[in-house]
N, C-alpha and C positions, 0 to 999 in steps of 0.2 A: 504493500500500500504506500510504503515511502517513496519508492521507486521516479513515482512519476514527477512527483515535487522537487524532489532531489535534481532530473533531469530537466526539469524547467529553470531549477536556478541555475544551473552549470551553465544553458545556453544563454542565461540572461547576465553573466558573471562574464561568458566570452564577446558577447555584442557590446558590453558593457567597453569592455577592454579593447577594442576594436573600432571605436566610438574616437570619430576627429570633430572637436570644433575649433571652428571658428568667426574671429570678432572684427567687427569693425572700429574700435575703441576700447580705451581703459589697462589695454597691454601696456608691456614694458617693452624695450627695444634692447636688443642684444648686441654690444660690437662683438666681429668674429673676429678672430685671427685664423688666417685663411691657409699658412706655411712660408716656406723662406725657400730661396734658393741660392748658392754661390758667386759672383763675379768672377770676371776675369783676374781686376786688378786685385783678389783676395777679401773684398765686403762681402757682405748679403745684403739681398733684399727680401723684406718681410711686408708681406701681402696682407691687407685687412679690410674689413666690410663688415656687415651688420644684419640684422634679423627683426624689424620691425614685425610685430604680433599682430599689427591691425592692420586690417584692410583697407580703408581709410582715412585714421589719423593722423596725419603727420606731425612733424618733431620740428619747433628750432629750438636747439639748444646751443649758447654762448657757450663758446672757450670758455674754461674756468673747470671748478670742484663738478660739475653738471657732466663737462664733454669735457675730459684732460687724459691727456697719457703722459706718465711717469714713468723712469726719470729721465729730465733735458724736456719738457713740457712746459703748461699744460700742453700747448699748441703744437700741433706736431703735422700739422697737413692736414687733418682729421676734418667731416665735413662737419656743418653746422644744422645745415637741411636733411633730414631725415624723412625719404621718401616710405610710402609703403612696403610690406613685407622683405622678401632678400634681395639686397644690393651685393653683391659677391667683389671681391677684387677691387674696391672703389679707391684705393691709394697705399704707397708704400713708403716705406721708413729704410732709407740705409743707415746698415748700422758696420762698424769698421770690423779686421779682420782679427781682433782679439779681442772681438766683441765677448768672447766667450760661455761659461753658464750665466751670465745676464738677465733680465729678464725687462720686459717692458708691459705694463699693466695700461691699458686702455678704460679706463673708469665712465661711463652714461647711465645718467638720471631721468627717465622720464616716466609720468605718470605714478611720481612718490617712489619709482621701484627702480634700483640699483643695481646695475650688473657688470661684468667686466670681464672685460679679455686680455689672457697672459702668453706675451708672445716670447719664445725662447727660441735657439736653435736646435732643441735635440731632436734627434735627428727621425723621429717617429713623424713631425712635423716636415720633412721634405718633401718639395714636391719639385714637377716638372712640366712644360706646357702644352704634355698630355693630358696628365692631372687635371692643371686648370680649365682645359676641355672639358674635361668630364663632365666636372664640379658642378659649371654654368651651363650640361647640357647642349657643348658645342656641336654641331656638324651631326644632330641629331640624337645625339649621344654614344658615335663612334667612337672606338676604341684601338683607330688603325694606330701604326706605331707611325705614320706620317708625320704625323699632328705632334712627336718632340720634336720636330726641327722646323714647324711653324714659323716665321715671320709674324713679329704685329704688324698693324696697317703703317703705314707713313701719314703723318696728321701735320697740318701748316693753319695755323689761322693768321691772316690777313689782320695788319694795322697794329698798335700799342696796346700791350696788355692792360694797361690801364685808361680807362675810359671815363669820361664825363658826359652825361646828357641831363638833361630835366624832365621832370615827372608829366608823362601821356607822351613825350616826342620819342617816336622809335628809333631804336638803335639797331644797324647794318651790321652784322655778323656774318663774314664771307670766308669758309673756313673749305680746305681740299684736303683729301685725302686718298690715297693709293693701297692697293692689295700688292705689295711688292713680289708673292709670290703662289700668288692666286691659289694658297691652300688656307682653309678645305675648302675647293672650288665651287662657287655657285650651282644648286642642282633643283630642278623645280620651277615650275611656271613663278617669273617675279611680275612686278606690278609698279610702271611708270608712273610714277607720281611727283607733284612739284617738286622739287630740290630742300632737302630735310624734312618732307612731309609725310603723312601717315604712310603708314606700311598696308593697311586692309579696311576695307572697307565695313560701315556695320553689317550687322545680319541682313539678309532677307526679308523684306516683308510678304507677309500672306497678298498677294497677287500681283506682286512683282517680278519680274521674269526670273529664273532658275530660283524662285520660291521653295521648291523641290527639289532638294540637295541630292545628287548620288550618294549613294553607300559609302562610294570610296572617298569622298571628301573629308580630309583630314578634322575637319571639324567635328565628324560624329563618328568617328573612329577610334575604339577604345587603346588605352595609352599602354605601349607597351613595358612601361618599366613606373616605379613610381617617381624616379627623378622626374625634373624638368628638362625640357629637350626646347633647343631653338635651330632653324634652319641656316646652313652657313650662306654666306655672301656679306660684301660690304656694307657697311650703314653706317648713319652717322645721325646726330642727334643730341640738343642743347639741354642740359639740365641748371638747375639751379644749384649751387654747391654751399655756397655760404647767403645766406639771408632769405627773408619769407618769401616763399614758391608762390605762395597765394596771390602777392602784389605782382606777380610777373608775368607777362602774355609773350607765347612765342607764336610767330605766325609764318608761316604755315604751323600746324599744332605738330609737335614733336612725337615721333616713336619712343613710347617708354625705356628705362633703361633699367628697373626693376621686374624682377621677373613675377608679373601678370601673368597667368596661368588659363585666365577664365578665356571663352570662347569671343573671339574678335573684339579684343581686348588693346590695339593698338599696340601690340609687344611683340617681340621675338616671340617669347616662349608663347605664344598666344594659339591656340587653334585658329586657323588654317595655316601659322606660320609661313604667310606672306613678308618675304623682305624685299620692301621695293628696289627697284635696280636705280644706282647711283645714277645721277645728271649725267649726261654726256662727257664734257671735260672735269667731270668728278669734282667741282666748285659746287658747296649746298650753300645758299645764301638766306639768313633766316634775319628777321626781327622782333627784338625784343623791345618792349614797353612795359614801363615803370608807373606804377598808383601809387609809389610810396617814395620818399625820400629815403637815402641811405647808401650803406656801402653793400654793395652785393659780387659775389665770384660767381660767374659765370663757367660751367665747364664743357666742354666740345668732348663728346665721348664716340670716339669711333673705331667700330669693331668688325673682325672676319665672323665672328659669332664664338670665336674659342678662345680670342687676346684680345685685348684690351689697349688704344694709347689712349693717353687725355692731355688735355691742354686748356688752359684758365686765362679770362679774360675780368679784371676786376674793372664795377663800376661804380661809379660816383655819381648818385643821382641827386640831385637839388630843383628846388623848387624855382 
């Protein structure tokens, strides 16, 4: 007679435990440290990003006790803008070659909740930029061994890093970029869109032509792995790195650069994983406008889908 009860709670014990949520608010934000890797001239470089919980709140957190990394802080490159969910790979810290057991703690505060990331070199922590393919679900989530001798893109933004304009007058952001060795090559229908503009279009509407998706369309295709997976090809695309995202319009509206998941979602990792094909002479020319006064860093992130360059444009906005 127990039998039965017994067996209901088992299965209500494993659903229980099997059970994902998630929040649009009230999270904490995670910095990760992501691994290190060796130099030539005998430094490393040490790889970090972050884990925001919610889906969407965003974070500005000040340099300080809030966003510092110790020791030789607080300010260490570290961003201020805290986009949604995983930003992988988002900047790096060299550290010299008798750096040795050291260690560098990344300390953020947001939502009352305190977390931190402790970045060493042992060597459990190694990777390589196969690895960092993986990681970010590059080139689909291949696993050729091509992808260690990878190239990142070639990245150039046009004019003085340091910028002045006033608050509603847009700013000209003319930034190129090159796939120096076209791995992991483009593969997949892409999609000609303005120069740093969206990657896919929204869904379908009910009575709109191909309202009626094939089977095979990656949109309603179940996911083969439970990583995130993005399509390789070049992209490029303007975030806000330092100061409030909120006050700042990019236009043409920018491809996400956090891994968005959900279905035609403006992102790599987006189902149907359209990455539009670069402008012709690979010049994305975007602008930004200002509602707020202030100092903001501006970042150009342009990627094969499995490395990463970036490049910061600070500006000075006034009324």
């Amino acid at each position: 007679m127990l039998l039965v009860p017994l067996v209901a709670f088992l299965l209500f014990q494993v659903a229980g435990a099997q059970a994902r949520f998630t929040y649009s608010s009230s999270q904490s934000v995670s910095p990760a440290y992501e691994g290190w890797w060796p130099n030539e001239d005998g430094s490393f470089t040490m790889f970090f990003g972050y884990m925001n919980s919610n889906w969407l709140q965003e974070f500005d957190i000040p340099i300080g006790p809030d966003n510092g990394i110790e020791p030789g802080g607080p300010d260490q490159g570290q961003p201020t803008h805290f986009y949604p969910r995983r930003n992988p790979f988002l900047f790096t810290i060299r550290v010299p070659n008798d750096f040795g057991s050291k260690e560098l703690i990344w300390t953020v505060t947001a939502n009352g909740k305190t977390e931190h990331a402790y970045a060493s070199l042992k060597s459990d922590y190694q990777i390589d930029k196969q690895v960092m393919s993986t990681e970010v679900g590059g080139d689909f989530g291949s696993l050729r061994d091509e992808l260690r001798t990878n190239i990142p893109p070639d990245l150039k933004v046009e004019g003085d890093k340091h910028r002045s304009v006033k608050v509603g007058e847009p700013l000209t952001l003319v930034a190129s970029a090159t796939d120096p060795d076209n791995l992991p090559a483009r593969r997949g229908e892409g999609v000609r869109q303005p120069a740093g503009g969206r990657g896919q279009t929204s869904a379908p509407r009910e009575g709109q032509p191909n309202a009626q998706l094939p089977p095979s369309n990656p949109a309603y295709r179940p996911t083969s792995s439970l990583a995130a997976r993005s399509g390789p090809g070049l992209r490029l695309s303007w975030i806000v790195y330092r100061g409030q995202a909120v006050t700042v319009t990019f236009s043409p509206d920018q491809m996400k650069t956090w891994m968005d998941t959900r279905v035609y979602s403006n992102s790599p990792w987006s189902p149907p994983y359209v990455i539009p094909v670069p402008p012709p002479d690979n010049k994305w020319i975007v602008q930004a406008t200002f509602q707020e006064a202030g100092t903001y860093v501006l970042r150009a992130v342009a990627s094969d889908g499995s490395l990463f360059t970036y490049e910061n444009v600070t500006v000075s906005v006034t009324r």
